[in-house]
N, C-alpha and C positions, 0 to 999 in steps of 0.2 A: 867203713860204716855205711850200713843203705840207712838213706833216710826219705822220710813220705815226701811226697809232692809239697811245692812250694804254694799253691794254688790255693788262695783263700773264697771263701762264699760259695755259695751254691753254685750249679754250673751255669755257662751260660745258656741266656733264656733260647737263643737258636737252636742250642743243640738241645733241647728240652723238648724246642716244639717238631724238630726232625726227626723223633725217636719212630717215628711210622716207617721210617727209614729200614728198618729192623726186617720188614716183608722181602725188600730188596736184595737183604745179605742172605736171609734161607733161601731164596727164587735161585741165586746164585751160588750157593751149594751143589749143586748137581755137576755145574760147569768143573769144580775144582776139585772132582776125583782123581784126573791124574797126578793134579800135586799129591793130595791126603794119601794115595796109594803108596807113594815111595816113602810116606813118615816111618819110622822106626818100630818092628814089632816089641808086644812085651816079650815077660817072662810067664806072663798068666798068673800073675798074682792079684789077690782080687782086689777091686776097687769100688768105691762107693761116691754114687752120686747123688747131690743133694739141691733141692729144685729153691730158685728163690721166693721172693715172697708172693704170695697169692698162682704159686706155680705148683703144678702136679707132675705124677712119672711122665705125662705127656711130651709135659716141657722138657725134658731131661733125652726126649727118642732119637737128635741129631747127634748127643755124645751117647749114646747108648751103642747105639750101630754102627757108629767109627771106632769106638774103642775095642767093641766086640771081635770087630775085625782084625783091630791090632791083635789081637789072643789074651784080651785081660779077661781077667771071671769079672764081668759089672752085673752091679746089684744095683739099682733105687733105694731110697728111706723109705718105701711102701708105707708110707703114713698117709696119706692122700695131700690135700690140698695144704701148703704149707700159709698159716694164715699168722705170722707171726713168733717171734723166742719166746714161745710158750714154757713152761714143766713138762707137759707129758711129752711133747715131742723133743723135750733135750735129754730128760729120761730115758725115752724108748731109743734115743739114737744110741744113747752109750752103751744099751745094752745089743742093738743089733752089732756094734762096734765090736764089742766083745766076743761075741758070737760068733761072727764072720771069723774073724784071730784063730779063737779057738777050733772052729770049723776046721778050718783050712790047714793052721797051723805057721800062719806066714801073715807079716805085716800086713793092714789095707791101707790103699791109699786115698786119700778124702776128695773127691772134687766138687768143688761149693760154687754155684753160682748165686749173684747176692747175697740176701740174707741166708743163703746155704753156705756160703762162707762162712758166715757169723757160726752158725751153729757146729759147721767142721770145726772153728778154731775152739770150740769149747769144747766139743768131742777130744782134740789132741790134749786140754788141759787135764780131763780126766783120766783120759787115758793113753798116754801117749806111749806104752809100751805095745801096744795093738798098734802102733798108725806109723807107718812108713815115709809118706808125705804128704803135703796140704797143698790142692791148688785151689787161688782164690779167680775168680772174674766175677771183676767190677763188685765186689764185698766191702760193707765200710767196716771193716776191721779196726781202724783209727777214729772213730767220733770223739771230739773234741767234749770234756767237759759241759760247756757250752749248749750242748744238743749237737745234734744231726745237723747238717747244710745243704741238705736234700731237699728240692722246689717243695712250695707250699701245698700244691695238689697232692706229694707221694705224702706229706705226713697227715695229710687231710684220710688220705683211704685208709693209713694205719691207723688210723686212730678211730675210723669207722666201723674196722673188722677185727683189729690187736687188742686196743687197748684208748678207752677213751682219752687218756694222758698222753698217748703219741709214742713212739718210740723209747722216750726217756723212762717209764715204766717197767720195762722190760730191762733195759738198760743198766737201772739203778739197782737191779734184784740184787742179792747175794752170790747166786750162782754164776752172774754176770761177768764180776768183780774180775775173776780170772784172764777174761777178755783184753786188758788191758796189760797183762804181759806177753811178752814174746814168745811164740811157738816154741816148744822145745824141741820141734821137729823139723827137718828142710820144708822152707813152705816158699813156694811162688805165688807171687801177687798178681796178677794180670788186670790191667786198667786202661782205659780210654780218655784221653783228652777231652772229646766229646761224646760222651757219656751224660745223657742229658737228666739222669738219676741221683748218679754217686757221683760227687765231687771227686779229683783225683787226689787229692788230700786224704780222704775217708777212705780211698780204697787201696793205699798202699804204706807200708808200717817200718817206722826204724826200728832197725837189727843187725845182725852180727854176716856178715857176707859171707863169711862160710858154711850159712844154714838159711839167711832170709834173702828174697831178692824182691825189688819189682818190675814187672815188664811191659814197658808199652806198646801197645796194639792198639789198630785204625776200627773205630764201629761204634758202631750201639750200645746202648745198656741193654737193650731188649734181645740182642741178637746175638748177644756175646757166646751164646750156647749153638749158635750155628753159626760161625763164623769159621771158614775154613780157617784163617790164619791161625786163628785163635786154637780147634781143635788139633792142627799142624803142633803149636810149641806145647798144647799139653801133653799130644804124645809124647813127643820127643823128650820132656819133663817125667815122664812114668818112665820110659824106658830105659834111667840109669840103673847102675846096678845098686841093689839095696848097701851099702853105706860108702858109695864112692860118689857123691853127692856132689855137681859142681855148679857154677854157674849159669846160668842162659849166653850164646854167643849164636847171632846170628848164624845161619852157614849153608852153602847150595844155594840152589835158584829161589827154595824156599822164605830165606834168611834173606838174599837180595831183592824178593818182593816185601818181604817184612821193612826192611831199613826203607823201600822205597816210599810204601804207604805209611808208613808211621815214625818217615821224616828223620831217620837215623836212628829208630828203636834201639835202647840197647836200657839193661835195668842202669836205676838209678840209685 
């Protein structure tokens, strides 16, 4: 059985206020091409990336250009600024979803940063004959009943830009509702300890270990989209073959700096 982190309350307040931290890990992007070069190529099947909240394709141009490389077809949500689980932007997603499928003719694969997680995992519910696999970083895929346990400032901006009621609005829709069961597709979680946004509770989901996992990596909330480690295991995550789906295990020098930073990473 995977089951989510044990980890109750928002995160702690240090790794909240180091989240500028985040500059440090793109600055250090560069250095860690010779890792990222030896990740795994795909098979060029297209993938779709989804920016989190209050992010655009901008945010999205560290996994653009690595994945490129590896030989996938990547697309953006070309919706512009993501300000929120809106309707039209869960609408228009299912339909480029479809599109892309039918395009090409071959599953995509969804990769969701934060609230881009949210809205991939609603993407799979609609349509999960189009979607090959899910990867999440740092996504509260699991908010408790309760609300969100996300510091007082992030629900303070959603509520200024989303939705005056704060997250739970969104939350509570209809459309929503789906959210709270399990992928019905292989989906990796990716989360941080110190992640000073998404509690690790919120960002990783009990499931079935033959199709759900979650993985811990060392960083940011803010960086997680430029984090070599991080774009290192989502290659390696795209490039199994479509329905020989297995696990995450460390492996190579890659995988020994993974367990090293992130304390014996391995899903939970």
């Amino acid at each position: 059985m995977t089951t989510r982190h044990t980890h109750r309350g928002p995160p702690h307040r240090l790794f909240s206020a180091i989240e500028p931290r985040a500059i440090a890990e793109i600055a250090l992007l560069p250095w860690s091409l010779p890792m990222l070069m030896t990740a795994p190529r795909g098979d060029g099947h297209p993938v779709l990336l989804l920016p989190g909240f209050m992010g655009d394709e901008g945010s999205l141009l560290g996994l653009k250009v690595f994945l490129k490389s590896r030989g996938y077809a990547v697309e953006t949500w070309g919706f512009g600024r993501n300000v929120g689980f809106q309707r039209k932007h869960a609408n228009a997603l299912e339909q480029k979803l479809r599109y892309m499928h039918h395009r090409s003719g071959r599953r995509v694969s969804l990769v969701g940063w934060s609230l881009g997680g949210v809205f991939g995992l609603y993407a799979v519910h609609q349509a999960p004959e189009c979607v090959r696999t899910l990867i999440t970083l740092g996504s509260p895929v699991s908010v408790d009943p309760a609300g969100s346990a996300s510091p007082r400032l992030v629900k303070a901006l959603y509520r200024l830009v989303a939705h005056p009621m704060g997250p739970v609005a969104h939350a509570s829709q209809p459309r929503a509702k789906k959210l709270r069961e399990r992928p019905p597709v292989p989906t990796s979680c990716l989360f941080s300890l110190s992640d000073g946004v998404v509690p690790p509770q919120e960002a990783t989901l009990d499931g079935d270990p033959a199709m759900h996992e979650n993985i811990r990596v060392p960083g940011s909330h803010l960086g997680l989209g430029f984090n070599a480690l991080v774009l290192r295991i989502v290659a390696g995550r795209l490039a199994q073959p479509e329905g020989q789906w297995k696990p995450y295990v460390p492996e190579g020098v890659a995988g020994l700096l993974h367990r090293t930073l992130a304390h014996e990473a391995l899903p939970i």
